[in-house]
C-alpha positions as CSV (number, residue, x, y, z in Angstrom):
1,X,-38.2,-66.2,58.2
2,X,-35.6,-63.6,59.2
3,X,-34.8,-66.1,62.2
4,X,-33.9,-68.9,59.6
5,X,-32.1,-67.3,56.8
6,X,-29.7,-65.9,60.0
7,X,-29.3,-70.0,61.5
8,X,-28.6,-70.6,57.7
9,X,-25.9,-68.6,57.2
10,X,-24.3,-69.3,61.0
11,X,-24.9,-73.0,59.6
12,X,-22.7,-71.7,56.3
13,X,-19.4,-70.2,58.2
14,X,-17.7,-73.9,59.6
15,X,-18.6,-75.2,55.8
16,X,-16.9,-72.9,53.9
17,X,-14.2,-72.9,56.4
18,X,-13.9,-76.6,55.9
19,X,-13.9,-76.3,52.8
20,X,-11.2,-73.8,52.2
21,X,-9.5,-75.9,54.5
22,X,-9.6,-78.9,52.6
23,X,-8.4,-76.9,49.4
24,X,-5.3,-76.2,50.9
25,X,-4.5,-79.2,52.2
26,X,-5.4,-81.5,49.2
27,X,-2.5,-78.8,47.1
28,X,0.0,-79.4,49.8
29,X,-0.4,-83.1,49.7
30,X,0.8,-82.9,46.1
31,X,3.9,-85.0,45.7
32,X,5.4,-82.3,43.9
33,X,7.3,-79.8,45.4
34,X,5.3,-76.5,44.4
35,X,8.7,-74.4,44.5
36,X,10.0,-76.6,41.8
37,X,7.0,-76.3,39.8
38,X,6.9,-72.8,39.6
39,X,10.8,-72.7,38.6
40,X,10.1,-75.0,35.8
41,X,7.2,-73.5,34.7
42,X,9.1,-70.4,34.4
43,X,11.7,-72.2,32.5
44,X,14.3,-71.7,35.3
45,X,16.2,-74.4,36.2
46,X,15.4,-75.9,39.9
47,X,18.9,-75.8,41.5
48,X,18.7,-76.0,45.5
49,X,19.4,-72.5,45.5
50,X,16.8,-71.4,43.0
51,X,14.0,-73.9,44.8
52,X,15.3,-72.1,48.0
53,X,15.0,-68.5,46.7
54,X,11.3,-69.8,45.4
55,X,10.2,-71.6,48.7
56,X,10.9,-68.0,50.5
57,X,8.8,-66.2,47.6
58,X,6.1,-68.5,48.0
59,X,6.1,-68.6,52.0
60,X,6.7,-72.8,51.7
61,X,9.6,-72.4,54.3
62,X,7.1,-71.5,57.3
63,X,4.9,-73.9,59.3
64,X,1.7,-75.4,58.1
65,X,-0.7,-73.6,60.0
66,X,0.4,-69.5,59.3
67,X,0.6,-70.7,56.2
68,X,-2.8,-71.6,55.7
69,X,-3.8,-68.6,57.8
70,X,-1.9,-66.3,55.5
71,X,-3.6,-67.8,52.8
72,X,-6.9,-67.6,54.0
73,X,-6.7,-63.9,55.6
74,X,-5.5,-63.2,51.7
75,X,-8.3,-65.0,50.4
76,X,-11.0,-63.0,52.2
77,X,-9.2,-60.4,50.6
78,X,-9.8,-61.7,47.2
79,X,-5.6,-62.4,47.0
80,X,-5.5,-66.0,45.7
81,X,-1.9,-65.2,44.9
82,X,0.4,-65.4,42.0
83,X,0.3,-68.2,38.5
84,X,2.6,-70.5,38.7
85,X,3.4,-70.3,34.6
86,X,3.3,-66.2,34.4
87,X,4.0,-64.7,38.3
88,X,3.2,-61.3,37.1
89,X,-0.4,-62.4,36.4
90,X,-2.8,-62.2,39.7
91,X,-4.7,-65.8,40.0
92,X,-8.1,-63.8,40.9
93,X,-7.6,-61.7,37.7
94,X,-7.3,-64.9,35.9
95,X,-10.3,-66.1,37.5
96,X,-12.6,-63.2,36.7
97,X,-11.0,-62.8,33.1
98,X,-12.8,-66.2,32.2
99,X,-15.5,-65.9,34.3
100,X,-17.8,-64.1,31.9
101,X,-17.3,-66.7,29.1
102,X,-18.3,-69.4,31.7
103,X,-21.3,-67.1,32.6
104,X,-22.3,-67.3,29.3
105,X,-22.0,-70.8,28.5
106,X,-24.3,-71.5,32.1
107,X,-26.7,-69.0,31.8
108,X,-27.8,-69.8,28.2
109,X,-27.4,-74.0,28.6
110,X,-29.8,-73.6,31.9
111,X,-32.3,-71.4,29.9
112,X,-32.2,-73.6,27.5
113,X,-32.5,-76.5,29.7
114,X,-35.5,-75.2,31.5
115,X,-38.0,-74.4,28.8
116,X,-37.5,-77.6,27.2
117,X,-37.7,-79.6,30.3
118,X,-41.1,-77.7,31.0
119,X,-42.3,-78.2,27.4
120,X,-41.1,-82.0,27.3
121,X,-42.5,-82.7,30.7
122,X,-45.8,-81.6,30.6
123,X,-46.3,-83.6,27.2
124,X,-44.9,-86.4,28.1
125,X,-47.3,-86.4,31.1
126,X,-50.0,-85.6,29.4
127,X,-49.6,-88.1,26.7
128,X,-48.3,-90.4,29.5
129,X,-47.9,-94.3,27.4
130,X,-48.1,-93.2,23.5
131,X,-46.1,-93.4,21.0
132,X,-44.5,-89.9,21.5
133,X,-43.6,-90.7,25.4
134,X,-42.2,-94.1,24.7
135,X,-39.6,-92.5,21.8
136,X,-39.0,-89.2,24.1
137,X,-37.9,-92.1,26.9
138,X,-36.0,-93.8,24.8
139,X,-34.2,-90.5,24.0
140,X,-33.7,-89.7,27.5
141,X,-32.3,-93.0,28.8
142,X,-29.8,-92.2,26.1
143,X,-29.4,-88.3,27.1
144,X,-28.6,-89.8,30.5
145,X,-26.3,-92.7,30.0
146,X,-23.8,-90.5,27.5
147,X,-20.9,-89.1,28.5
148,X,-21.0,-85.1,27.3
149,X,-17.6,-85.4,26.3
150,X,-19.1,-88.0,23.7
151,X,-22.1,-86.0,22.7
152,X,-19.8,-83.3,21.7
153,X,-17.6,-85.1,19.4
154,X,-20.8,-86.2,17.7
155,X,-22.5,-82.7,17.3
156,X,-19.1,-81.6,16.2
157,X,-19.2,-84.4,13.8
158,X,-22.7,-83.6,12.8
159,X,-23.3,-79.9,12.8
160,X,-19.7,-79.0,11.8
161,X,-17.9,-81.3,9.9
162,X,-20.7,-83.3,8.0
163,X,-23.6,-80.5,7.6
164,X,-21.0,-77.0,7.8
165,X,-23.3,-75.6,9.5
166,X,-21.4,-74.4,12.7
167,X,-18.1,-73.9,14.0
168,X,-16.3,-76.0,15.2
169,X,-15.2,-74.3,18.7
170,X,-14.4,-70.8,19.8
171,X,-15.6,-67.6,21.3
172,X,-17.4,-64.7,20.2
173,X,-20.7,-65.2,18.4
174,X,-23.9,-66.6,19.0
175,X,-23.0,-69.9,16.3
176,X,-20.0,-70.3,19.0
177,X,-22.1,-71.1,22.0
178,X,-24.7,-73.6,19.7
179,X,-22.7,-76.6,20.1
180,X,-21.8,-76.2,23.3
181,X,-25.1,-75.1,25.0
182,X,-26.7,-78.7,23.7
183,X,-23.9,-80.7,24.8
184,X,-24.0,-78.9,28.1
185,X,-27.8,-79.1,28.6
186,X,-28.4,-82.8,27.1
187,X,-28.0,-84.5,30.0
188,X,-29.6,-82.5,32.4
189,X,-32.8,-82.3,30.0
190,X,-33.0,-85.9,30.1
191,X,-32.9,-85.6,33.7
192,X,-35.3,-83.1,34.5
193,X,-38.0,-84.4,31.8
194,X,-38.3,-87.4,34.1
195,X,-38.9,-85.3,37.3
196,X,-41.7,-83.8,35.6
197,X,-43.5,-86.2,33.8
198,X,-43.2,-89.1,36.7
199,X,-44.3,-86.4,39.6
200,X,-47.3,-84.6,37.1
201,X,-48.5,-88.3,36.5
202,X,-48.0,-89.0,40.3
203,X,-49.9,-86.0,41.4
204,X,-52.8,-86.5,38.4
205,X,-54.3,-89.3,40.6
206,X,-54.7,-87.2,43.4
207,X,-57.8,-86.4,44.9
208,X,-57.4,-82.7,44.4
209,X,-57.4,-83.1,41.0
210,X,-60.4,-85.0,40.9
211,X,-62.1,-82.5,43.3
212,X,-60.9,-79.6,40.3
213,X,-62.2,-81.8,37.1
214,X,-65.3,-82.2,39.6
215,X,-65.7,-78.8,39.6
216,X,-65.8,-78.0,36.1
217,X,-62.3,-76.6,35.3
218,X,-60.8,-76.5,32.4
219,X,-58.5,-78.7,31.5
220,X,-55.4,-77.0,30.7
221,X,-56.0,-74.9,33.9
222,X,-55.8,-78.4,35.7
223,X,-52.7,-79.1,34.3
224,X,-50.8,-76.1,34.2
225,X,-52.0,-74.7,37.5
226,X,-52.8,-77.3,40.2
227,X,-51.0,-80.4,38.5
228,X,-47.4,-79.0,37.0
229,X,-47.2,-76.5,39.8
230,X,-47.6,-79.2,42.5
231,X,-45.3,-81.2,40.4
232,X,-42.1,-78.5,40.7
233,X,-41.0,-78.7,44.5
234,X,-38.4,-81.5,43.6
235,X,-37.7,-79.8,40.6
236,X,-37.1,-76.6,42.1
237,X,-34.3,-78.1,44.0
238,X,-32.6,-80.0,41.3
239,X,-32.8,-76.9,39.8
240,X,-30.9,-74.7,41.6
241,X,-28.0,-76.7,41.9
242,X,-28.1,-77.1,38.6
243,X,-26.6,-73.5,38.6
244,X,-23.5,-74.2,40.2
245,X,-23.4,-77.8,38.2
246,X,-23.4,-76.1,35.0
247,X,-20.5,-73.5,35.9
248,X,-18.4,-76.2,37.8
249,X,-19.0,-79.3,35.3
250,X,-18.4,-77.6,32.3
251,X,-14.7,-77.8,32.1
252,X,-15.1,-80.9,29.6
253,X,-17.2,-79.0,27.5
254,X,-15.3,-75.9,27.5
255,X,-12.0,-78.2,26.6
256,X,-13.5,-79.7,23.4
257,X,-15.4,-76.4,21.9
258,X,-12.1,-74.1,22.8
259,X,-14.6,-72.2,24.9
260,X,-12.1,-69.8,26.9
261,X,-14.2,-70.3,30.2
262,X,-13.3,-71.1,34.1
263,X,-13.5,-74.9,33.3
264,X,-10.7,-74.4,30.7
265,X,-8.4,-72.6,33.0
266,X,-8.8,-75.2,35.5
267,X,-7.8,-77.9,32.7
268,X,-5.1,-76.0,32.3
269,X,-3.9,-75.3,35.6
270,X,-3.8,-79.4,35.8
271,X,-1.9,-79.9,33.5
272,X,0.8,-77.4,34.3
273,X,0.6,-78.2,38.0
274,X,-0.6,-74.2,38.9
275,X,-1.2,-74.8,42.4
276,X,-2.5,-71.4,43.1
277,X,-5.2,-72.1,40.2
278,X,-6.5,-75.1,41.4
279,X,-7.0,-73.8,45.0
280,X,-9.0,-70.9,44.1
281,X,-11.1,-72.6,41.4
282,X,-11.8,-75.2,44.1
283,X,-13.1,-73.2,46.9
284,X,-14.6,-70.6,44.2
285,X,-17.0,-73.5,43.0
286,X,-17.7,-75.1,46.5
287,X,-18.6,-72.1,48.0
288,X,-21.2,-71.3,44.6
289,X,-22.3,-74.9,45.4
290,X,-22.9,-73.8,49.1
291,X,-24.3,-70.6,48.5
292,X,-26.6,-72.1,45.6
293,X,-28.3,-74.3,48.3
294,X,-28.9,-71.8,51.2
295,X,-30.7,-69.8,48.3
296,X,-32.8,-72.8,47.5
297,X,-34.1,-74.2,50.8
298,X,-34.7,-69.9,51.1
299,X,-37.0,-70.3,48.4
300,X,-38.7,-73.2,49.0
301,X,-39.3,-71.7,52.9
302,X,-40.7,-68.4,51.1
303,X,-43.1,-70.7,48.1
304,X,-43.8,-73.7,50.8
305,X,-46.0,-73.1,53.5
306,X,-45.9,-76.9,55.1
307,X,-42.0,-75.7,55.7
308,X,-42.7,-72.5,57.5
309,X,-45.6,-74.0,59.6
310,X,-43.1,-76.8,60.9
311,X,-40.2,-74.5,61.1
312,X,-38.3,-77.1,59.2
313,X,-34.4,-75.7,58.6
314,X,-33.5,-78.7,56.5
């Protein structure tokens, strides 16, 4: 086990390497010239000596290469550099300054999401064809096919303006993160309810579980411990990029409930053209999509015997 978590994260270096690599680049191939940004950000008006002044500041006037080495030798150093729109403001203070919010937001949407995925699931499975499962379908094809940002107008519609029963949008208090937790989770629900219920009513035809029923079990024992259990391995990995998907994806969610998150920054930083923003928030959310997934094929070696036995890495 030791032997593959250590190939795993040899198998990690070259990938977040690429990756910071391709942050860079992808900034740099901007058609705007970042040294004019800045200046008109600051409200500074970009005269050739000014964009001058501003390349030598920003280090734009040496070669490609150093400066993507300087830039990554700061980043291991957690030194993402300097916001365009306030250069006194450190980008990774920025960063972790709306972190928390974001936090937040994921933590309580995935709880949130994994209970009633569970609860949905296992019902649906169990009453597999009735009435219930054919509505709670019917629900989910529509979870699936709309667009959060849509959902959210709705609830907002519903909840806030129609019923006054929540606000609107901001930060604070627990009647803050309502709306935005079932806009978040909605679609991933509708996702995950379907994993369940089609692999629980895959695996209830199995000869194991006839061999259990055979022997006399109960029948919620069945379901809960040989049938949903067996049911989870997919699951499990959807799952736990679900973790990263949450904090990355919910920049539309965090734009329409004024939710002072990473996602909003990075909405922000768009629209302003803060380079410096928009490089860190990229590699910051590959590399949790990266480091998500080595902890999930860790997991599934450590819960999966086939896996160890075949000294499967994949």
């Amino acid at each position: 086990m030791l032997n593959y978590i250590i190939r795993r994260l040899i198998m990690m270096i070259p990938i977040v390497i690429g990756i910071s690599f391709i942050a860079f680049l992808l900034i740099n191939l901007a058609p705007s010239d970042p040294a004019e940004v800045a200046l008109r950000l600051n409200e500074i008006m970009p005269t050739p000596e000014a964009i001058e002044s501003m390349s030598q500041e920003l280090g734009l006037n040496q070669p490609f290469w150093q400066r993507y080495f300087n830039w990554l030798y700061n980043v291991f150093h957690l030194d993402f550099g300097r916001s365009f729109i306030e250069r006194d403001r450190l980008v990774w203070d920025e960063m972790i300054r709306c972190l928390k919010p974001t936090l937040i937001l994921a933590t309580s949407s995935f709880i949130f999401t994994l209970i009633i995925s569970l609860v949905l699931g296992v019902l649906c499975a169990i009453f597999s064809n009735s009435i219930f499962d054919h509505i709670l379908r019917i629900i989910i094809f529509l979870g699936t096919a709309m667009p959060s940002y849509w959902l959210g107008l709705l609830l907002i519609w519903l909840f806030a303006n129609y019923l006054d029963l929540l606000p609107t949008g901001g930060y604070g208090s627990w009647q803050n993160l309502i709306l935005p937790t079932l806009t978040l989770s909605f679609v991933y629900i509708s996702t995950y309810v379907r994993f369940i219920r089609n692999n629980m009513i895959e695996n209830m035809h199995n000869y194991f579980i006839f061999y259990a029923r055979s022997r006399g079990l109960k029948e919620r024992i069945i379901i809960l411990k040989h049938v949903l259990v067996n049911s989870l391995h997919t699951t499990i990995t959807a799952l736990g990029m679900t973790i990263p998907q949450l904090i990355a994806g919910s920049f539309v969610v965090e734009y329409i409930f004024s939710w002072p998150g990473l996602g909003r920054l990075c909405i922000s930083a768009i629209m302003n053209r803060d380079y410096p923003v928009i490089q860190a928030y990229i590699l910051m959310m590959a590399i949790l999509f990266v480091v998500c997934n080595f902890i999930v094929d860790v997991l599934h070696q450590l819960f999966d015997p086939r896996l160890r036995d075949s000294g499967n890495i994949s």
